[in-house]
PABA-435564 format. One line per 5 residues: their letters; for each residue x, y, z of C-alpha. Coordinates in Angstrom, 1 decimal. Each point is the difference from the previous one (the first is absolute). Example, Ala and Ser with C-alpha at 12.3 -4.5 7.8 and 13.67 -1.06 7.14 Angstrom:
# PABA-435564
as) 12.3 -4.5 7.8; 1.4 3.4 -0.7
//
This chain:
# PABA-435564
xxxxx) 23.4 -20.7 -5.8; 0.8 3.4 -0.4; -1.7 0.5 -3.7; -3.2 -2.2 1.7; -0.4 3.1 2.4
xxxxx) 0.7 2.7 -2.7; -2.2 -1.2 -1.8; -2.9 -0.5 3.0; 1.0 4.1 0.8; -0.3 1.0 -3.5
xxxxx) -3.4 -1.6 -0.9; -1.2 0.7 3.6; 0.8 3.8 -0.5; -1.6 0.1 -3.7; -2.8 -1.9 0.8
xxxxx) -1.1 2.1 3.1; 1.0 3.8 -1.2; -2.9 0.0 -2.0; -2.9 -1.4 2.5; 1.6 2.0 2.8
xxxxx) 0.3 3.5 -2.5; 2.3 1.9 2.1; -0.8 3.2 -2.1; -3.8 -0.4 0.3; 0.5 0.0 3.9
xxxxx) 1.5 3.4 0.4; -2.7 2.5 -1.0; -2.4 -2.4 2.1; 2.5 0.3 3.1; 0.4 3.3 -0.2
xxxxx) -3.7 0.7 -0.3; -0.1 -1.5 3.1; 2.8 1.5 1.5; -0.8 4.0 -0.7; -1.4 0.9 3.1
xxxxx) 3.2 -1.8 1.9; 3.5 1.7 0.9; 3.2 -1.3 -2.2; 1.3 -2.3 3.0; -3.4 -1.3 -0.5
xxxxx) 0.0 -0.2 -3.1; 3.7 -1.7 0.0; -1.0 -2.6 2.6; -3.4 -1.1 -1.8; 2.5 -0.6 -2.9
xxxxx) 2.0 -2.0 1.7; -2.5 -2.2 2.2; -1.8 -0.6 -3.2; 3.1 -1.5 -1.6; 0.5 -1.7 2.8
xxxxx) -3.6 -1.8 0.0; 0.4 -0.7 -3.3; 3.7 -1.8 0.4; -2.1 -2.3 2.6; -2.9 -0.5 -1.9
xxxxx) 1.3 -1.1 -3.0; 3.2 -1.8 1.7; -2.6 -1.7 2.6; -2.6 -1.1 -3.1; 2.9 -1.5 -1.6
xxxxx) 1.2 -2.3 2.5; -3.8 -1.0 1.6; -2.6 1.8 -1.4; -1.4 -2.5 -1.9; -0.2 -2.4 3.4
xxxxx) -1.6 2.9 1.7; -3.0 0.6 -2.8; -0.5 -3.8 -0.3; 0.0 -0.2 4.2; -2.6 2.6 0.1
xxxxx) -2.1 -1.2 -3.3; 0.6 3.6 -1.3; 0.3 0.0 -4.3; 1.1 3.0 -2.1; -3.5 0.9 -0.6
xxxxx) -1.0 0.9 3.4; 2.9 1.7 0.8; -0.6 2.2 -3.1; -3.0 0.9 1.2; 1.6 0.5 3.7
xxxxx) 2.8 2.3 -1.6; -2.7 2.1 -2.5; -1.9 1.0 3.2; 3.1 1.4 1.7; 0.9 1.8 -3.0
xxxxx) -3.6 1.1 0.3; 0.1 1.3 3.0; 3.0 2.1 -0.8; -1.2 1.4 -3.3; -3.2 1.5 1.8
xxxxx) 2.2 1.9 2.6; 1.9 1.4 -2.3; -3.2 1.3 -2.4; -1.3 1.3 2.9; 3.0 1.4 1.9
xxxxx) -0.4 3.6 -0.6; -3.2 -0.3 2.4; 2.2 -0.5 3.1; 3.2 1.0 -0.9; 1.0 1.3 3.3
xxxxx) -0.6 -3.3 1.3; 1.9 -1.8 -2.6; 3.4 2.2 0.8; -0.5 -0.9 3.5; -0.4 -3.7 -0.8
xxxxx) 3.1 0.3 -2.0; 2.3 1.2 1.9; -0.7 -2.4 3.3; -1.6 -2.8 -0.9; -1.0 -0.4 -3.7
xxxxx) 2.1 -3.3 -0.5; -0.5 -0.7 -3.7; 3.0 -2.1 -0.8; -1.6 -3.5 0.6; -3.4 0.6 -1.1
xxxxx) -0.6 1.3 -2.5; 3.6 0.5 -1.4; 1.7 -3.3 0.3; -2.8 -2.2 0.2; -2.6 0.3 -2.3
xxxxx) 2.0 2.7 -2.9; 2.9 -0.9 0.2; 0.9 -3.6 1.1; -4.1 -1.1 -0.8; -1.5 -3.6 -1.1
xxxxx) 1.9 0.6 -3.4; 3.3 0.4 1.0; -0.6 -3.2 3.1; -1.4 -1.9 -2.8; 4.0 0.6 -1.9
xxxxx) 1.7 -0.8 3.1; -1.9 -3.0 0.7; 0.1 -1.5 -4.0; 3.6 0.6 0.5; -0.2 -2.3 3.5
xxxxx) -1.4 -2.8 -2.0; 3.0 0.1 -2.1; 2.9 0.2 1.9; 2.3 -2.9 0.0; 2.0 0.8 2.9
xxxxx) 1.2 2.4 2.2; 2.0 2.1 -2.7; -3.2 0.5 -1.9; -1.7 0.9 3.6; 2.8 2.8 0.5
xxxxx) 0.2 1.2 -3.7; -3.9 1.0 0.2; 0.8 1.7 3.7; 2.8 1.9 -1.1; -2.3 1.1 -3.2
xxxxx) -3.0 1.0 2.6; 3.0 2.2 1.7; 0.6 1.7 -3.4; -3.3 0.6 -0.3; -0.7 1.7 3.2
xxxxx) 3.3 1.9 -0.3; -1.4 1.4 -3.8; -3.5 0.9 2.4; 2.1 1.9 2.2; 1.9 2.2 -2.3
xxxxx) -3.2 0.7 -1.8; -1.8 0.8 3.5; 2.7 2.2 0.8; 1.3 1.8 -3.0; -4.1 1.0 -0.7
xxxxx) 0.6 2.9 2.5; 0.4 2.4 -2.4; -3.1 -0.5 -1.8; -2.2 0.9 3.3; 1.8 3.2 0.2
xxxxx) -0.4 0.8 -3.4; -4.0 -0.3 0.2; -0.1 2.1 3.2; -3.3 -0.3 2.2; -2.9 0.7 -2.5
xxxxx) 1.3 -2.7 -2.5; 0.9 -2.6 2.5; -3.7 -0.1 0.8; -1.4 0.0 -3.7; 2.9 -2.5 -0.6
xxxxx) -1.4 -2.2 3.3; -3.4 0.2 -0.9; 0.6 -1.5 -3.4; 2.0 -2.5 1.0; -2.6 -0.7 3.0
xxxxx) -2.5 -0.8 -3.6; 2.3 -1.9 -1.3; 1.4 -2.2 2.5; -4.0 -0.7 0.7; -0.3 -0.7 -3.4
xxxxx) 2.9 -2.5 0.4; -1.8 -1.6 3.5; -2.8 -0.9 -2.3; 1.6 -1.8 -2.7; 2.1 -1.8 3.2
xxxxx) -3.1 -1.0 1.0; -1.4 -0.4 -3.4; 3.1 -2.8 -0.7; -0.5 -1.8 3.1; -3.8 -0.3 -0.6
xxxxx) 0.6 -1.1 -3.5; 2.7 -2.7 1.4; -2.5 -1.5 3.0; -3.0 -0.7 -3.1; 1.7 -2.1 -2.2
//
């Protein structure tokens, strides 16, 4: 039993560390992040590892009940995700126009663990598409809490990586945080379109 949910952990963890990228999140977070104070900084860490436990964990045990429920297919939530990366990518080109405004957003209300963090970058339709192949293959509940206690590995990798970036923001001071959040903002748009680019592919053939 024990070696069933090993084994469930194991490929869970090295199936999802990939689509999740861990890494890649950090300069995106903290781009998002400069304007905000550390306790900010340290809770938006921490909420967003916390959305993504319960996105992925939730996914596993009825997300693919939910899409079918609401007649909603890979495709079009590609397409969903890409515009909320979108959205994020053009702030972020553009933040340097209303920067004061940004700071203020940041450090009262500029909640950016859920969306766009943990849901689309992080725990997006690649990594729910894992988590629910690995649904359809579970052959019991050992199987069920080897891929949850690889989801918690995961998120627990995403949190060191959220946290120990710190340094890196400090390093750049103010005047490269913004070249280095405007290039991202380009890229991350770039990555909205080929979301979207994918999902449109997917709902034509």
């Amino acid at each position: 039993m024990w070696e069933s949910v090993l084994g469930s952990a194991a490929g869970t963890f090295l199936a999802l560390l990939p689509v999740t990228d861990p890494l890649g999140a950090v300069p995106i977070f903290y781009s998002l992040t400069s304007s905000g104070s550390d306790s900010y900084r340290r809770r938006q860490a921490r909420l967003t590892t916390i959305h993504v436990l319960w996105l992925l964990a939730g996914f596993l045990l009825v997300g693919k009940v939910v899409l079918e429920f609401f007649g909603i297919s890979f495709a079009v939530l590609r397409i969903a995700g890409g515009l909320l990366i979108a959205q994020t990518g053009w702030e972020m080109v553009n933040s340097h126009r209303h920067e004061g405004d940004t700071a203020l957003a940041a450090n009262t209300s500029g909640d950016i663990a859920f969306a766009p963090m943990a849901m689309p970058l992080v725990s997006g339709p690649g990594a729910i598409g894992v988590v629910i192949g690995l649904s359809s293959k579970a052959s019991g509940w050992p199987d069920y809490f080897g891929s949850l206690v690889g989801i918690a590995l995961v998120a627990g990798v995403l949190y060191l990586c959220l946290m120990l970036g710190e340094p890196l923001l400090k390093r750049l001071g103010r005047a490269g945080t913004r070249a280095l959040n405007q290039i991202l903002g380009f890229l991350i748009l770039a990555i909205a379109l080929q979301f979207m680019v994918d999902g449109l592919r997917e709902l034509l053939r």
